[in-house]
N, C-alpha and C positions, 0 to 999 in steps of 0.2 A: 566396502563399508557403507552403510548406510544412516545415512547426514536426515536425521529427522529434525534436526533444528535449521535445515539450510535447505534453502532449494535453488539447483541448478541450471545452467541455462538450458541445457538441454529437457528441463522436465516441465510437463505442462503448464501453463499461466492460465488464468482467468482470462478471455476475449472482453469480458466488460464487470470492471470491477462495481460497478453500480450496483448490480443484481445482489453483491455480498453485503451480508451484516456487518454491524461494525466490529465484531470479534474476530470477523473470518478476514476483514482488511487488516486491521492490525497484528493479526499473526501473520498471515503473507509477509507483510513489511517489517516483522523482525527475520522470517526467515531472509526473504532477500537481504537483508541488511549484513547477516551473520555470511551469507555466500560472499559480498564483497569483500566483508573484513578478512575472509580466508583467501580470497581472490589477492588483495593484496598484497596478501604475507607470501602467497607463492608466488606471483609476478605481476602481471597488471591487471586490471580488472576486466571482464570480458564487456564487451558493448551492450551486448543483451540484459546482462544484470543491471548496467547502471540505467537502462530505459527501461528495465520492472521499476525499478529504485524511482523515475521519474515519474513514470504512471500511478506509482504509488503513491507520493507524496502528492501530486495533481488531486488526486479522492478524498487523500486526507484532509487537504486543505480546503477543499469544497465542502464535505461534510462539518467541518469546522463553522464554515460560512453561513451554512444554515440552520444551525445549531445556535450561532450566535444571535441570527436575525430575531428582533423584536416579536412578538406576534402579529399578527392584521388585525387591524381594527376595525370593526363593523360599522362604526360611527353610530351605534347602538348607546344612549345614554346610561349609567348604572344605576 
């Protein structure tokens, strides 16, 4: 059966989530999310999903960080 809401360890990851928009990080990070949650209803969770899970959340919260930051200021009078 094929799990298009989930993706497995075994199937390809991004090597640098940087390069993705922010729509294409956030569905990655529900799909991994939804693999755990299945992970754990059948046994444990595999190591590989929970360090997508962690690189995942690593980008989100960087992008977060830059998103909050102030703008720079020229030190230009208005």
């Amino acid at each position: 059966m094929d799990h298009n809401s989930r993706i497995t360890p075994e199937e390809l990851f991004p090597a640098d989530l940087t390069i993705l928009d922010d729509t294409e990080v956030e569905v990655l990070n529900s799909k991994v999310r939804r693999e755990l949650d299945a992970e754990y209803l059948d046994s444990n969770p595999e190591p590989e999903t929970e360090g997508r899970l962690e690189e995942l959340t690593t980008e989100l919260n960087r992008r977060d960080l830059v998103t909050a930051q102030p703008p720079h200021e020229t030190g230009d009078p208005l």
